[in-house]
C-alpha positions as CSV (number, residue, x, y, z in Angstrom):
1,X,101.8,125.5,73.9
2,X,102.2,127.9,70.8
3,X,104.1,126.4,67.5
4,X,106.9,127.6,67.9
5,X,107.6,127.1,71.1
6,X,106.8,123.4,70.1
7,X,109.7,123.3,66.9
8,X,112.0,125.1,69.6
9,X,111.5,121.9,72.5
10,X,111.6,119.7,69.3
11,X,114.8,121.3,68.0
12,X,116.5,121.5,71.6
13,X,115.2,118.8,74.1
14,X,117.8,119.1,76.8
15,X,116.6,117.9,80.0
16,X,112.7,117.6,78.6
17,X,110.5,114.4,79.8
18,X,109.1,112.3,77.0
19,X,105.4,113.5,78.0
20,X,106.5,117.3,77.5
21,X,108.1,116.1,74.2
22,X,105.2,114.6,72.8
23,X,102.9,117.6,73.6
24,X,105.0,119.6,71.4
25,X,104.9,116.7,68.8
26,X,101.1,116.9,69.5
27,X,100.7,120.7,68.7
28,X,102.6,120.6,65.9
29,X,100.6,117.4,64.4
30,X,97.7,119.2,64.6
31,X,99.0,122.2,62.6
32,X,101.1,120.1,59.8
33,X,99.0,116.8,59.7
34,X,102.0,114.0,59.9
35,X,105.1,113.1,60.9
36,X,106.9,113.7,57.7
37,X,106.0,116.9,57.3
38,X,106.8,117.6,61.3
39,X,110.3,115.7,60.7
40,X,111.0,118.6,57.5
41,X,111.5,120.9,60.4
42,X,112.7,119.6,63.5
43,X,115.8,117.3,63.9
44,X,114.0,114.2,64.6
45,X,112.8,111.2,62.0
46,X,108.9,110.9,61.8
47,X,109.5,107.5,63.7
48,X,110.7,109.0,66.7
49,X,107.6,112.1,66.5
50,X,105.5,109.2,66.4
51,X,107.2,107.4,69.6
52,X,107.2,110.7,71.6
53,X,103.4,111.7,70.4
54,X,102.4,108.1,71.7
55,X,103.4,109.3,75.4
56,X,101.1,112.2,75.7
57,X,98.2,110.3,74.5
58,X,98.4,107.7,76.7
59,X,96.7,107.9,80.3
60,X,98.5,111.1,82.5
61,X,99.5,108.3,85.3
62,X,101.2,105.9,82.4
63,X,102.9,109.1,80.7
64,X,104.3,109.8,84.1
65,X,105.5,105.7,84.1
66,X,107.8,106.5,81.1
67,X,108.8,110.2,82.5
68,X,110.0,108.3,85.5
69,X,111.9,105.7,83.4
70,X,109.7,102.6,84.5
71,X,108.3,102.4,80.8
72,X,110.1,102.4,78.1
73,X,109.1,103.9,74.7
74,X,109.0,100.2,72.8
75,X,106.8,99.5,75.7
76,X,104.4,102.7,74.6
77,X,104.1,101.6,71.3
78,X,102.7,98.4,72.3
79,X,100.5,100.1,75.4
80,X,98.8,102.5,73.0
81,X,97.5,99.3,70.8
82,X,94.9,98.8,73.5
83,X,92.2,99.6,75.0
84,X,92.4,102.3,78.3
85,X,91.3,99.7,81.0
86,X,94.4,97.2,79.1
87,X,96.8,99.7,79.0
88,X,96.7,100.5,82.7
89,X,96.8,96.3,83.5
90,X,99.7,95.9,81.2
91,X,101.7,99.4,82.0
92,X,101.0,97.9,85.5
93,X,102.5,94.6,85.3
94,X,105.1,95.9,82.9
95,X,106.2,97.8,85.9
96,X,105.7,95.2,88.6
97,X,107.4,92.3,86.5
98,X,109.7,93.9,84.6
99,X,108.8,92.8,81.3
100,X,110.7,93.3,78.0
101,X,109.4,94.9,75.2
102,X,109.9,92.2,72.8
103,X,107.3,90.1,75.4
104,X,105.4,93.3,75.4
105,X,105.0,93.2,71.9
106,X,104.2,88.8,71.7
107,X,101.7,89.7,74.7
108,X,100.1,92.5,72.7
109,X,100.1,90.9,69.7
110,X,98.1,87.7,71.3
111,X,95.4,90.3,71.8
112,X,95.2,92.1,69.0
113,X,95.6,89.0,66.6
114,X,94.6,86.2,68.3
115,X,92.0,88.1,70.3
116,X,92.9,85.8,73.4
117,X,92.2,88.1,77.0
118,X,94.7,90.1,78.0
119,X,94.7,88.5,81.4
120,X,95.0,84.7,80.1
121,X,97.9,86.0,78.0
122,X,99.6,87.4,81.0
123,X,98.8,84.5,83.0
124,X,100.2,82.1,81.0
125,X,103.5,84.1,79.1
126,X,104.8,86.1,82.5
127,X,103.3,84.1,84.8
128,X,101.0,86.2,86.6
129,X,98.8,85.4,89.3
130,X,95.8,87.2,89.4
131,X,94.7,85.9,92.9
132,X,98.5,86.2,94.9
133,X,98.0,88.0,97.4
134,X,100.9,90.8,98.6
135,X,101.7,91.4,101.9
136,X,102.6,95.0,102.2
137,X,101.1,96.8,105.0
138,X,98.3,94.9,104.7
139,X,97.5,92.1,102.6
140,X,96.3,93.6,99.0
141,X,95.0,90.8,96.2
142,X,96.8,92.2,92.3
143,X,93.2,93.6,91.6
144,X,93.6,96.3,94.4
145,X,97.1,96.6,94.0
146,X,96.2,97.7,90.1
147,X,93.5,99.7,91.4
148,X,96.0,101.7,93.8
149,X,98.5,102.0,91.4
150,X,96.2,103.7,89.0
151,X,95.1,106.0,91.7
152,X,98.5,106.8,92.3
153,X,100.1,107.1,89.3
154,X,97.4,109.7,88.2
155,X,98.7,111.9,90.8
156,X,102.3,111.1,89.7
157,X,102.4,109.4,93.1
158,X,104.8,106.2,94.2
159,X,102.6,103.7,95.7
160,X,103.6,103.8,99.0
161,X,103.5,107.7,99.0
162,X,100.0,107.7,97.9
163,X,99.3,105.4,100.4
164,X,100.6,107.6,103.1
165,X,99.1,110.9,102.1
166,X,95.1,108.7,101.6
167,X,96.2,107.8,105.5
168,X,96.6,111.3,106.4
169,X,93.8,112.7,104.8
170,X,91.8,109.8,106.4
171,X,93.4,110.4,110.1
172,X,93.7,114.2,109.9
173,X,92.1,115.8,112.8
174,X,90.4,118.9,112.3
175,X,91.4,121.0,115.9
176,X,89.5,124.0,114.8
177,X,86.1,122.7,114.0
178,X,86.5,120.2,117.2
179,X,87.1,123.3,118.8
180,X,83.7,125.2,117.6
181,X,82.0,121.7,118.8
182,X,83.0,122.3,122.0
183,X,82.3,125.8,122.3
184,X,78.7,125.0,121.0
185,X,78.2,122.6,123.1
186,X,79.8,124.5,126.7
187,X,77.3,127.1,125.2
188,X,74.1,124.9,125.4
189,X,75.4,123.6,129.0
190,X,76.0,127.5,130.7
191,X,72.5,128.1,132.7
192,X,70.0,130.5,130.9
193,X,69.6,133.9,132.2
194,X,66.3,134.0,134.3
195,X,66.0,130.1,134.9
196,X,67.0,129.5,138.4
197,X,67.2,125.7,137.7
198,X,69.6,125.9,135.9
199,X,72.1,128.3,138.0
200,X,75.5,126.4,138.9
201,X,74.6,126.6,142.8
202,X,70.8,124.8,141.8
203,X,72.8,121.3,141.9
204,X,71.2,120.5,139.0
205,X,73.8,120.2,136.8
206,X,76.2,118.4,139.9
207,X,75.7,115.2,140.5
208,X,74.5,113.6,143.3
């Protein structure tokens, strides 16, 4: 994305996502160096650059999380205080237990200034349970079900969509190349030319 295209999406969002916004508040940090300066010509305050910028920096599958309106941007701001493997547990759980963002904030905070685990903090503000086991399809502990998500948010994915497609990819059968198999195989099977032992009217290939 060119400059001007970025003050142009800046100056008329219309129907833009948050992640598409914050490239062009990206671009344009790069060339003027701050918010203030971006804010001189644009019409948006430097605190809102800042909130939109936040969203393109995070992890593509969390971007997509406040594109689809599962995250909000108080959320971001309190996502991009830690560190990658901490964003994706609390984007994660923000999602799954609908956390506010003031909690977001306390939870964040406990990290940050306390430098308690993010997991104790989670624990024992929201209440989640690490080891709970959910019964979807099939039983998945909260590790896997993080793990998945991740997976699947990368690819802007649903879980249950990315689930499907990773059980079609897994399943697919390939008819072509079972049909070469065959072939190859029929073709060591046919007799040889000049090997009478192995002619269809020998036996040897009929059972007794």
């Amino acid at each position: 994305m060119d400059s001007k295209t970025a003050r142009d999406w800046l100056n008329d969002a219309r129907d833009r996502k948050p992640s598409e916004m914050g490239e062009a508040v990206d671009v344009l940090y790069r060339e003027l160096g701050s918010y203030e300066a971006i804010a001189k010509e644009v019409t948006m305050s430097p605190k809102r650059l800042s909130d939109l910028r936040r969203v393109f920096l995070l992890p593509d599958g969390i971007s997509w999380q406040v594109d689809e309106r599962k995250i909000q941007l108080g959320h971001v701001e309190q996502i991009s205080r830690l560190q990658e493997d901490d964003q994706w547990l609390l984007a994660f759980t923000i999602v799954r237990e609908k956390i506010s963002v003031k909690n977001s904030k306390e939870v964040v905070d406990g990290v940050i200034k306390i430098g308690r685990k993010l997991r104790d903090i989670l624990n024992d503000m929201v209440g989640v349970r690490f080891d709970q086991v959910e019964s979807l399809l099939l039983p998945f502990t909260f590790e896997e079900s993080l793990k998945i998500s991740r997976a699947a948010w990368s690819k802007k994915l649903e879980w249950a969509d990315f689930s499907l497609k990773a059980i079609e990819e897994a399943t697919r059968v390939d008819l072509d190349d079972i049909a070469r198999k065959l072939a190859s195989i029929l073709d060591q099977l046919r007799p040889k030319c000049g090997d009478p032992a192995l002619k269809p009217d020998s036996g040897s290939l009929v059972g007794n």
